[in-house]
N, C-alpha and C positions, 0 to 999 in steps of 0.2 A: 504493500500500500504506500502511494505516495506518501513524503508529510507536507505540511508548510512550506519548508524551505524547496522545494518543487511543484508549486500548486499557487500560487499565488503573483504571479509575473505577467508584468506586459510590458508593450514597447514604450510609455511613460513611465512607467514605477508607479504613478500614482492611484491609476486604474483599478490596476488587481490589490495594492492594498488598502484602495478604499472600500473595495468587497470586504476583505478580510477585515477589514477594522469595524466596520457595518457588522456584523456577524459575530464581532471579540463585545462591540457594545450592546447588541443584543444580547449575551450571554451577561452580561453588568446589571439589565434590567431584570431578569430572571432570577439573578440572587437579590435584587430588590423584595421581587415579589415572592420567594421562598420567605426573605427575611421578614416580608409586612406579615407573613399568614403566621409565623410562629409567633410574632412579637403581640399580635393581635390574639390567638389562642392563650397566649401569657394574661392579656389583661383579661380576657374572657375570663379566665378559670379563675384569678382574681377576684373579678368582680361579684364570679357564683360565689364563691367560698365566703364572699364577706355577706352575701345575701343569707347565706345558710347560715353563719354565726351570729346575724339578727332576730331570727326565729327564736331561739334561746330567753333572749331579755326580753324581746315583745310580748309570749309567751307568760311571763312571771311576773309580770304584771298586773296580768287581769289578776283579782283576789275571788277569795271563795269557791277554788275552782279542786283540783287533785290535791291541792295543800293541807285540804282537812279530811282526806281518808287515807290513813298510814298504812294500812295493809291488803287494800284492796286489789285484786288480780291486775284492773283495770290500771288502776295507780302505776302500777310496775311498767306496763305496757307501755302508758305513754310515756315513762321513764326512759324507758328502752329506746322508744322512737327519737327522742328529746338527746341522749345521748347519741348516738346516731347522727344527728341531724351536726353536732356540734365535730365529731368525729371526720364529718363528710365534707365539711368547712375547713377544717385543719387538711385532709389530702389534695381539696383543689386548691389550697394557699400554697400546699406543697409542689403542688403537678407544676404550677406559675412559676413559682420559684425555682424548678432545675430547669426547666425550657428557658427561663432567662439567665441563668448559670452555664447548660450545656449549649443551647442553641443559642439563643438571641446574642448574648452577652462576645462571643469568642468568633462566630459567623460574622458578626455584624463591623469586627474587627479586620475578620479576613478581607471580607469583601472590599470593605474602603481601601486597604492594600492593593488588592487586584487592580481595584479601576485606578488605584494610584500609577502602578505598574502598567496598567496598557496605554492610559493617558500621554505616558512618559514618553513611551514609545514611539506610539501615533505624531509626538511632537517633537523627537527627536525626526525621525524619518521625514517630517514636510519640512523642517529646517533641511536638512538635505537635498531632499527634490527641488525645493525654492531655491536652492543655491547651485543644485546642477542648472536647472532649466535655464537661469541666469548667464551662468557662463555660458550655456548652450548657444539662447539668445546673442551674447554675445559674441560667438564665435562665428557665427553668422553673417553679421555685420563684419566682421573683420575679412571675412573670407572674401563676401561682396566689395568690401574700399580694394582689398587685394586685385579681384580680377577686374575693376575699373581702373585700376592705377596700370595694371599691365597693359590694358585693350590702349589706355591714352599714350600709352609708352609704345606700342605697336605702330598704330596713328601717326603718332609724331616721328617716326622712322622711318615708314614710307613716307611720310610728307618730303623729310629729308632726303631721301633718296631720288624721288621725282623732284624734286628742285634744283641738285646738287648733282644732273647728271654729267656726266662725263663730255668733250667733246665729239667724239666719235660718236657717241650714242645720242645725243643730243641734236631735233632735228636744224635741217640749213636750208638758209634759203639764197638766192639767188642776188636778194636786195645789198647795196651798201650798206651797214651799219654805220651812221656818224660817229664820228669818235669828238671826244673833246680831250686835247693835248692841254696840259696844265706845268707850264713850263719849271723847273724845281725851283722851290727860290733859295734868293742869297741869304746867307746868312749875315745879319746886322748884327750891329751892335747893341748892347741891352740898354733901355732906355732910363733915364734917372728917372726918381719916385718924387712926388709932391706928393708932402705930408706937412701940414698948417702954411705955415709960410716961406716954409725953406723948402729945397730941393737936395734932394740924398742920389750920390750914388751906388749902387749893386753892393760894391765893397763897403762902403762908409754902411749902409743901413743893416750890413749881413752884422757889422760889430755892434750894432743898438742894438738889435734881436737878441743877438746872442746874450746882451746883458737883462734887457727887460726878461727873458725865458730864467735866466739866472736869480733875478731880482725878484720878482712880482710873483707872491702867494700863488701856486698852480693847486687842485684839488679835482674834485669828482662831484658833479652835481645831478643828483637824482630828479628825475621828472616823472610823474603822474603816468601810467602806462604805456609812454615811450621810454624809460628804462633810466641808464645811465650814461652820463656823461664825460669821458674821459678829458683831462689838459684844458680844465675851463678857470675861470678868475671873475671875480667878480670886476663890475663897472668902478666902483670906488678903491679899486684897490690899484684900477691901471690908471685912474686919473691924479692917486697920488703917487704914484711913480712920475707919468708927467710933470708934473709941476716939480718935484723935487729934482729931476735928471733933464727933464729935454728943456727948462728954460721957460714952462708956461706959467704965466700969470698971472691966468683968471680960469675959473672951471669951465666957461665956454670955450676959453681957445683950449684949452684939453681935449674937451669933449669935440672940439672940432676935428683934434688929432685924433682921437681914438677910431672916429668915423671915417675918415682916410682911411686908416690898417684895416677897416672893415671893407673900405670898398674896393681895397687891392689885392683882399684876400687873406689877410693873416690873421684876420679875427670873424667867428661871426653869431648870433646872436642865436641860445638857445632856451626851447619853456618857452614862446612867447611869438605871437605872427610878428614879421617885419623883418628891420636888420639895420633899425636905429640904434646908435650909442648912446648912453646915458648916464651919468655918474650916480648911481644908484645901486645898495647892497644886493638889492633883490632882483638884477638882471648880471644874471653870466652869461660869460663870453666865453668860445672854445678857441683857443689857439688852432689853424687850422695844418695840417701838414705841411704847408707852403713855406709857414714860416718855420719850421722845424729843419727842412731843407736846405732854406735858406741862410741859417744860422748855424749849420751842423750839429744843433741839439740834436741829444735822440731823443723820439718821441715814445711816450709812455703808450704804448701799446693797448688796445682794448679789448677785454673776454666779453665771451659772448653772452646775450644778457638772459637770466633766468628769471622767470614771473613764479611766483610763490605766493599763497595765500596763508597769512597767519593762523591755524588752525593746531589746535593742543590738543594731545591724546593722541590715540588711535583712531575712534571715529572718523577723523576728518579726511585718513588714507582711504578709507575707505566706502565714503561718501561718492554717488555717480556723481553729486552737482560739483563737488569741490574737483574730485578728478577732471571734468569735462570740460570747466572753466581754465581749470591749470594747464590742460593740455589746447587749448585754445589759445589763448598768451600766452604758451610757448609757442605756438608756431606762429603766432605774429609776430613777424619780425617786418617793422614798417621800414625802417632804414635800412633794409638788406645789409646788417654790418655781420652776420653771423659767417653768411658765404658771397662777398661781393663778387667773386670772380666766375659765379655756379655759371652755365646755359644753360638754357630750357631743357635740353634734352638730358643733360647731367642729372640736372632737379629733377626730374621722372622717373630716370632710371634710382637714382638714390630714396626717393620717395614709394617706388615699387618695390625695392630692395628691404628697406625700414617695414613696411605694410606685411609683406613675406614674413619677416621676421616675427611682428608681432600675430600674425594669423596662428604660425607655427605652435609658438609661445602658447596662444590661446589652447588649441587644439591639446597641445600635451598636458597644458593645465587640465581639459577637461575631461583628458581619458583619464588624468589620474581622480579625480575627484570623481569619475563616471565608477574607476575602482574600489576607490571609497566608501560612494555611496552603495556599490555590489556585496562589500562584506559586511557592513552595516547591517542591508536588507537580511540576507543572510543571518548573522548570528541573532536581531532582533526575529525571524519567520522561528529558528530554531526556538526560541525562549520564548516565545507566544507560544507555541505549541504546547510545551510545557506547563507553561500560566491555564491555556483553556482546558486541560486534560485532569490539573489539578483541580479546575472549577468544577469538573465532572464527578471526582471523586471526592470531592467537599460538600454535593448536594447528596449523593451519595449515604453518607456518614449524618448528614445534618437530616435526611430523612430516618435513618436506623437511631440518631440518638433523640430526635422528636417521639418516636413511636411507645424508645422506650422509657424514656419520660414519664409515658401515660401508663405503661405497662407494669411499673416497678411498684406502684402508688394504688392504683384500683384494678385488681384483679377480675372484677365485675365485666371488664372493659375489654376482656380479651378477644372477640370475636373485633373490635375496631381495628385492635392492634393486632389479628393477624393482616388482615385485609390491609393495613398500613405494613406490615413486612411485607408483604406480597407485592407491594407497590416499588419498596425499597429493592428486591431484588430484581426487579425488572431493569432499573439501571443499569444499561452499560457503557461504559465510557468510553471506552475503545470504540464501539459500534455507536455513538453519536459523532465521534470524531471522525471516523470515516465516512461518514452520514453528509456532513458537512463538508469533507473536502471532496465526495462524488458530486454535490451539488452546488456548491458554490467558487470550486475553483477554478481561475481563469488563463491559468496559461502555466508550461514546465519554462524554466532558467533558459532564456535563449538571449543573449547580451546583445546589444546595437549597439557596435562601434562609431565613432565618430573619425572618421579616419581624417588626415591634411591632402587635401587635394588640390596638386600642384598645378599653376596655370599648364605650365606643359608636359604634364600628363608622367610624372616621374614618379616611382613606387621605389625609391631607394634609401629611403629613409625608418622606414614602418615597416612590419611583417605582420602584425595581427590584425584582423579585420580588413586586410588587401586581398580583392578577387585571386582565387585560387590559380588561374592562368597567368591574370597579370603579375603575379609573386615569382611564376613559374620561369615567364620571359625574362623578368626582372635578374633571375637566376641562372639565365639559360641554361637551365635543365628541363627534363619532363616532367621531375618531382620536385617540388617546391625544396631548398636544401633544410628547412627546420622539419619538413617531416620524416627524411632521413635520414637525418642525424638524430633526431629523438628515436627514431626505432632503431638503428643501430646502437645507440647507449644502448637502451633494455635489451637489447641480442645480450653483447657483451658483459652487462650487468648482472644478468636472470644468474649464470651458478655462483655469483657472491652471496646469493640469497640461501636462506637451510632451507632445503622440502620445497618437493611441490607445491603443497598448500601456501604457504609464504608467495610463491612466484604466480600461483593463479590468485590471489588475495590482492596484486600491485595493482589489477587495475578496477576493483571492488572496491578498496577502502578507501573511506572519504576523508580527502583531503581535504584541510580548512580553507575559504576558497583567499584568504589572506596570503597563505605563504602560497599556493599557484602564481598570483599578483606577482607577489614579490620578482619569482625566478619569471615572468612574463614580464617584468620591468628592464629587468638585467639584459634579454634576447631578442630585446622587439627593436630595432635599430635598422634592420633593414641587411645585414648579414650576416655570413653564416656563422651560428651561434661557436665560439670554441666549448670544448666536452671538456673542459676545466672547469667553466662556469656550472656544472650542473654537479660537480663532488662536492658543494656545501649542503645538497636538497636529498635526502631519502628517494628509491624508487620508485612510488607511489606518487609523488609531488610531481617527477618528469610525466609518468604518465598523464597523470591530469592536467599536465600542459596541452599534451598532445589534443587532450578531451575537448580543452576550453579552445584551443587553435582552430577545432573544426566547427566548434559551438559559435566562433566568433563569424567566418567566413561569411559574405553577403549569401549564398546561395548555400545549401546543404553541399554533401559529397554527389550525394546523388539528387538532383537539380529539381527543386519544386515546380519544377515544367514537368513533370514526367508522373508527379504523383497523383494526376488522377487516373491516369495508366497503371498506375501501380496498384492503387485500387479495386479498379476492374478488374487485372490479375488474381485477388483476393478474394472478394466479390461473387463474380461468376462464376458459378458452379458448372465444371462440365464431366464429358460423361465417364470416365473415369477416373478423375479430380487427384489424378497421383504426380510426384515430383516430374514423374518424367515427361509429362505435356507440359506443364510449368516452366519448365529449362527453357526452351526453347524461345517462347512469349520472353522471357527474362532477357537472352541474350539480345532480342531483338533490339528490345527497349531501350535498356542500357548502351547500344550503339549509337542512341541518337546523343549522346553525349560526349563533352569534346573532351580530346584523348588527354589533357592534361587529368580532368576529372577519373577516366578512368583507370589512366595509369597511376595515383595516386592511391583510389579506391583497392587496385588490386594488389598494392604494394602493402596497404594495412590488413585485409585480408588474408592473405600467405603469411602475417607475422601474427595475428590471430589463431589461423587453423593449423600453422605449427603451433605455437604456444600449445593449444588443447590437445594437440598429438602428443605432444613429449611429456607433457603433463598429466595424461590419464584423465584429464576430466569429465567428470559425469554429467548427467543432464539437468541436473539443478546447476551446475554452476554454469553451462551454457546457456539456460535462462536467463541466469543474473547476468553474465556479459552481452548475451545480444541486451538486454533491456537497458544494460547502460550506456550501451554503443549506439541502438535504434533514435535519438535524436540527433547523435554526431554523423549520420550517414544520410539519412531522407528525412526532413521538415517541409511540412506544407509551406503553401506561401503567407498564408494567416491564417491562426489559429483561433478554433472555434469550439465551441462546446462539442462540437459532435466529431474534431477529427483530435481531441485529445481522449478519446475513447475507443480508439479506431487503434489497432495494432496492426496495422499494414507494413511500417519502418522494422517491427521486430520480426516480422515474418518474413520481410524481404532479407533481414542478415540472418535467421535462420538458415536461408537458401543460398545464402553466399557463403556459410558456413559449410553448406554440406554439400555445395556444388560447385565448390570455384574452379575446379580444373576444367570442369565442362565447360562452364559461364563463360570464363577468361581465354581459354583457350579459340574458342569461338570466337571470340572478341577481335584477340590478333589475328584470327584467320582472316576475320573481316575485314580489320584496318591493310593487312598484305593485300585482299584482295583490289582494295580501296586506291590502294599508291601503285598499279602497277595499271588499273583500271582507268585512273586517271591521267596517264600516258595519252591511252588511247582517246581518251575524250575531251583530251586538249586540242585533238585533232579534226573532231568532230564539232568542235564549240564554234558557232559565227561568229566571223571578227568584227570588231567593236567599230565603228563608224569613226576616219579619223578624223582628227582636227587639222593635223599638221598641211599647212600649206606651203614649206620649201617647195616639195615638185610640182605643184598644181599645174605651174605651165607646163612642164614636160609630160604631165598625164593628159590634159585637154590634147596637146600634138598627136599625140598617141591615141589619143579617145578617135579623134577629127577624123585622123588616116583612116584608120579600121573602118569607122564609116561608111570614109569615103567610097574603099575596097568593096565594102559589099554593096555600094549600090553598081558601082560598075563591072563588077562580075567576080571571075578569076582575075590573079593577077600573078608573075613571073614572082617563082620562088625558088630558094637555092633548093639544089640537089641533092638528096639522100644517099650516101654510102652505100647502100644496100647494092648487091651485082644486079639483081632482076629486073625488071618488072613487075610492081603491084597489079595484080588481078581485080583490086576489089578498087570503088572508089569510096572517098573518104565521107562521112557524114556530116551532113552541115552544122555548126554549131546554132544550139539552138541557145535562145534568151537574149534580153538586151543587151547593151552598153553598159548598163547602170550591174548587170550582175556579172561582169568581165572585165572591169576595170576599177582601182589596179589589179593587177592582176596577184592572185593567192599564192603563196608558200607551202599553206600545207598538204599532206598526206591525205588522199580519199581513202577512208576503211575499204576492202574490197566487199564487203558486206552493203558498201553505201549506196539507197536509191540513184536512181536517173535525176541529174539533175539539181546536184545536192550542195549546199552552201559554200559561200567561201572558208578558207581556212585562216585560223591568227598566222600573223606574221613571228618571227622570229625561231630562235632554234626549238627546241624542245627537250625541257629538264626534268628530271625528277620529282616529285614531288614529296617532303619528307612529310607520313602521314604516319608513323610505326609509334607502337606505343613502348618501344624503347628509350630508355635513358642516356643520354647522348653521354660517351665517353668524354677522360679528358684527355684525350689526343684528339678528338674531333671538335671539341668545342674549347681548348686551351685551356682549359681548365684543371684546376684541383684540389681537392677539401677531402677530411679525412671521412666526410658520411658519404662519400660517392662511390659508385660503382654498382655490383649486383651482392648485396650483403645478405639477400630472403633466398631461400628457397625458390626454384620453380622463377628465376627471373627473366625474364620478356624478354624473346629473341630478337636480336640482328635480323633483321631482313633484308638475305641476299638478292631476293627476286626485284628488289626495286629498282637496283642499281644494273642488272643484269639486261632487263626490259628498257632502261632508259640509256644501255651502253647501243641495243640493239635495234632499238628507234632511230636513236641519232646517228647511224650507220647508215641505216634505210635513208632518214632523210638527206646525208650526204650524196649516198649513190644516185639518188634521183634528181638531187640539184646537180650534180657533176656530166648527168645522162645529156643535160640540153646541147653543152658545146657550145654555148652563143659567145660572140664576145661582147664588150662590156662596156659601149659607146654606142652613141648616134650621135648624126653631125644635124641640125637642122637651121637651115638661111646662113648656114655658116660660123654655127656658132654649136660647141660642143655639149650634148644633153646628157646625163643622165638617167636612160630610163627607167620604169618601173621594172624591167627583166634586170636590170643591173644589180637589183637586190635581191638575187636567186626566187624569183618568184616563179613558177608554174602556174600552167593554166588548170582550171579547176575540171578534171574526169569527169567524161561523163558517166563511164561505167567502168570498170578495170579491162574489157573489151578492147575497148577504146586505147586503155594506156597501152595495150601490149601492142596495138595495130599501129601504132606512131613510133613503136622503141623498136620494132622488127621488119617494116615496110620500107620498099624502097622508097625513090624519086620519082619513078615514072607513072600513070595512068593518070586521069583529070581527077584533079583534087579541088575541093572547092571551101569555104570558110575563111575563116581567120588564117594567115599566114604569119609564126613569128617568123620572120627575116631579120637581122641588121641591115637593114638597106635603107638607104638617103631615101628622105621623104620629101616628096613629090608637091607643089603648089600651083 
């Protein structure tokens, strides 16, 4: 039986455990209402008892009554009843009294615990999901600036491109271009400076500078959202330098000077519109580089300015508005002083670069917090279990100690208090819990990764939750290299382990899904894992890598396209419903599946049904591993009530269990037939209509001729080698223009109708379709989990290479058969023809081929003639 911790999942988190929380709080109400009926039976017997111990004194009151006959029968009787009455008041004081001692009192305790306990729960877990979904959100948006910043960056590259072409490639026209000549000029002499009422020259005013830069208070003056300001002085401080050193005055003729150095540049006014001078504290002035130059000061260089908002604590890091604002003032940078020298296309590319960055960032934040909130869910599904299974057997006990409450007190009462046992043992706790998870659970553990998806399409970063092929290409292998290296560790690992049992137990016991995380933190990088990393982790933790690697996968092993095929498999009953009609349906199926998939699948399987071989295992324990394996191989595409009830996935690895040599074998036979098949129906396939127009002219010359040819008859053609005479005459070709030119390359099947399509151009390759593992001597490679490490591993396929040596033979001998050579001259000018590129004409029947490769030259022939001969106008 499932528990919680596989029962309660969906692709938000929040879904299936607000079922289950819905269902944890209805079990909260039900110990209410246990608790109100005992606490209420409490005040009840109460309130008899005290009723009963009224009767007494109200009784003795009335006078003249049994008081004055002391020994009458009668007297005793009411005696009797009298005590009695008082007797039956003391047991229901008593019955109140342990119901609020064993039940109400110690229940009523429990229970607030519990709903303390689930509460907790419930609110630790939506703090989680609110904080996944968050980043989620947010990784979103970052993803989206990412591939906007790329496409602007793309944009701006072709724009540069088409702007920036080349001269050869750039077109010409026939027109003059005017030029304007802009003769160099001389170089003068530097002019003197008017500054008040004297005249300075270069030299005289570079030794003022140099002393006012020396002299005159220099500082940093801060402005209001444009930032800071490096090499500034205030007004009052250079008008009393003036008047002390250059001779002025009055504060006008200062200020007169000061206004000069502003309008020549050595000074200028900043905080403030304009670019008046003014002897005033509260306007500074920036020294500007000119005079820094000028003077051979160096000049105090300026960083780049950071916008910061006063915020204390923590809080405030973590505040959207305060982040959103601080990251807004920083990128305004109004005075470009951060990067003066960026271009646009710099700023793009560094801006798509930064964005990359932080998308990445995001992404990794969020699988880890995605794995956070997975163990979480996890150890809280486990400990809710346990909370409601306790509440089971808390009502339980509070119905057997309510019963006997009543039981221990009035014996009178025993036919209540069986029927109250009878009730109490109908309880069963187990059988409510199962009750509850056949009905209300909404999905098994299937993770949704949040993978980084690169604008240009790059998987070399991540290994988990990357398409099975793409990881595969990414590896160029057939087998992804983290699935075989984790099954080669457990090869090489299994006899460190004592006993069978121990080695068939690695991939049963449940590992905590924290330390899985862990060794999935350390391996997810995007290469091949080293088998050093995995000697800190027990064998049971690699395996349940393996587990979560395939749990992660966008698409099952075996591809939720196929599972309602798989179904009907199931399903359909036929007429003698035995493995060996089965196979067959199997094989087929699983062909439609692409060979990374299968050759992966069959690679786990062979280290499965050895394992159970060497192992000895019995059929319970092949129960327990298909059923743990049945979601890591076939998952629907969404999960429903009614396909998590559905055993299709565990019946389908049953029968890969018990029939893989059949299944797999077949498999390859298919994929050999497939790649040796597809030779031949490369040959067979219509050629794709082309774009290319370099020959166009030479194909219309070509086209025109032939034309021309058949409307005027025969025409003079070279002469065949052959010694004889042809007896027969040639058949006219039949079809248009449009289906004979250019003319085809390929191979006619001898199989192939009258009349049958053109062929692709070009040679004709192999096709690698084998569900083999590419060596490394054929793919340069090598890693210590490569090669054939299973049993029974996927042959070499000779035949493909054998077929495609023997094609492109054929196709040789039949281009070499024409003999033509490999010019036409037309108006005197050298063409290219379409025959220059080995092309034949397309057969009409293999008739045909053999009566043109074995016929002479001589009897009336009529059609198309290829000649190399000058064309005719």
């Amino acid at each position: 039986m499932p528990g919680f911790a596989d029962s309660f999942w969906s692709n938000d988190y929040a879904a299936g455990l607000g079922v289950l929380f819905g269902k944890l709080q209805q079990g909260v109400v039900e110990n209410r209402q246990l608790l109100t009926i005992a606490r209420m039976r409490a005040e009840a017997e109460e309130v008899y008892g005290n009723k009963l111990a009224d009767i007494t004194p109200t009784v003795d009151k009335v006078q003249g009554g049994f008081n004055r006959d002391d020994g009458a029968s009668v007297r005793k009787a009411y005696e009797g009843v009298r005590t009695e009455m008082e007797e039956a008041a003391k047991n229901h004081k008593k019955i109140a009294q342990n119901i609020r001692d064993l039940v109400v009192n110690p229940f009523g305790r429990w229970c607030e615990a519990h709903e303390s306990r689930i509460q907790d729960s419930q609110d630790e877990l939506q703090s989680r999901i609110k904080a996944h979904d968050k980043q989620a959100e947010l990784t979103k948006k970052l993803r989206s600036t990412y591939f906007n910043k790329c496409r602007l960056l793309e944009d701006l590259e072709e724009e540069n491109k088409l702007a920036f072409q080349d001269p050869e490639t750039s077109p010409k026209t026939g027109q003059n271009i005017p030029e304007i000549k802009v003769e160099p000029e001389i170089a003068e002499e530097e002019e003197p400076y008017e500054i008040g009422d004297e005249t300075y020259t270069p030299d005289k005013l570079k030794k003022i500078l140099e002393h006012m830069l020396n002299t005159i208070k220099i500082g940093e003056t801060k402005v209001p959202i444009l930032g800071t300001y490096q090499n500034t002085s205030a007004g009052t401080d250079i008008v009393e330098y003036l008047q002390r050193h250059m001779g002025s005055s009055s504060v006008s003729y200062a200020e007169r000077i000061g206004q000069d150095l502003v309008t020549h540049g050595f000074l200028r006014l900043v905080g403030n519109v304009g670019n008046t001078f003014a002897n005033s504290s509260k306007m500074h002035y920036q020294w500007r580089p000119k005079a820094f130059e000028m003077s051979g000061v160096p000049e105090k260089k300026s960083v780049a300015r950071t916008f910061s908002l006063p915020v204390s604590g923590s809080e405030g890091s973590d505040s959207p508005v305060v982040g959103t604002v601080t990251e807004y003032l920083a990128k305004w940078d109004v005075l470009n002083t951060s990067r003066p020298n960026e271009t646009p296309a710099e700023r793009m590319r560094r801006e798509a670069r930064e964005a990359d960055e932080k998308y990445k960032d995001s992404v990794l934040k969020l699988d880890e917090m995605r794995c956070e909130l997975e163990e979480a869910i996890f150890l809280h599904l486990k400990f809710l279990e346990r909370c409601e299974l306790d509440r089971l057997k808390a009502i339980k006990t509070v119905v057997l100690d309510f019963s006997g409450t009543i039981s221990n007190v009035i014996p009178s009462l025993q036919a209540t208090v069986d029927n109250m046992m009878l009730f109490q043992e109908t309880v069963q706790p187990l059988g409510d819990l199962r009750y509850l998870l056949e009905n209300y659970r909404t999905g098994s553990f299937a993770p949704k990764v949040v993978t980084y998806e690169n604008y240009y399409n790059k998987v070399d970063d991540q290994t988990f939750g990357v398409d099975l092929e793409a990881r595969a290409r990414a590896d160029r292998k057939r087998v992804p290299i983290i699935v075989t290296t984790l099954l080669t560790y457990l090869d090489h690992h299994y006899p460190d382990l004592e006993g069978d049992e121990a080695r068939r137990g690695v991939w049963l016991h449940e590992v905590p899904l924290t330390q899985t995380h862990k060794l999935r933190a350390l391996v997810n990088n995007g290469k091949a894992p080293a088998l050093e990393t995995f000697a800190d982790f027990d064998i049971p933790t690699v395996a349940s890598l393996l587990k979560l690697y395939l749990l992660e996968l966008p698409d099952s092993l075996v591809s939720s396209h196929v599972y309602e095929i798989i179904r009907t498999i199931y399903t359909t009953p036929t007429g003698n419903d035995s493995d060996a009609a089965r196979v067959p349906i199997l094989q087929q199926t699983l062909s439609q599946l692409r060979l990374t998939n299968i050759a992966t699948l069959d690679a786990c399987m062979n280290h499965f049904t050895r394992l159970i071989d060497l192992t000895s295992a019995d059929e319970e324990y092949i129960v327990k591993l298909a059923t743990s394996l049945a979601p890591c191989v076939l998952r629907p595409r969404t999960e429903t009530s009614l396909t998590m009830e559905e055993k299709h996935a565990y019946r389908l690895v049953r029968d890969l269990f018990a029939h893989k040599d059949a299944i797999f074998n077949e498999l390859k036979r298919l994929s050999t037939n497939n790649a040796s098949g597809s030779l031949r129906a490369t040959q067979g396939r219509p050629r794709a209509i082309s774009t290319d127009e370099s020959n166009r002219k030479a194909h219309m010359e070509e086209r025109n001729r032939v034309l021309l040819e058949k409307v005027q008859g025969s025409r003079s053609r070279a002469t065949s080698p052959a010694p004889g005479p042809r007896g027969h005459a040639r058949d006219r070709s039949v079809g248009g223009p449009e289906t004979r030119f250019p003319i085809s390359t390929g191979l006619t099947s001898p199989t192939q109708p009258r009349g049958g399509k053109r062929q692709s151009l070009g040679p004709v390759l192999p096709k690698r379709t084998s569900l083999e593992v590419p060596d490394d001597a054929s793919m340069g490679l090598s890693h210590p989990a490569d090669g054939n490490f299973l049993g029974g591993a996927l042959p070499i396929v000779p035949q493909v290479q054998q077929v495609a040596q023997q094609d492109s033979e054929a196709v040789l001998e039949k281009r070499n058969s024409l003999g033509r050579s490999g010019a036409r001259f037309s108006s005197g000018r050298r063409v290219t023809p379409a025959s220059n590129r080995t092309e034949t004409p397309p057969p009409r029947d293999q008739e045909n081929v053999n009566k043109r490769e074995s016929s002479g030259s001589n009897g009336a022939q009529r059609g198309v003639a290829l000649v190399d001969a000058p064309m005719d106008y």
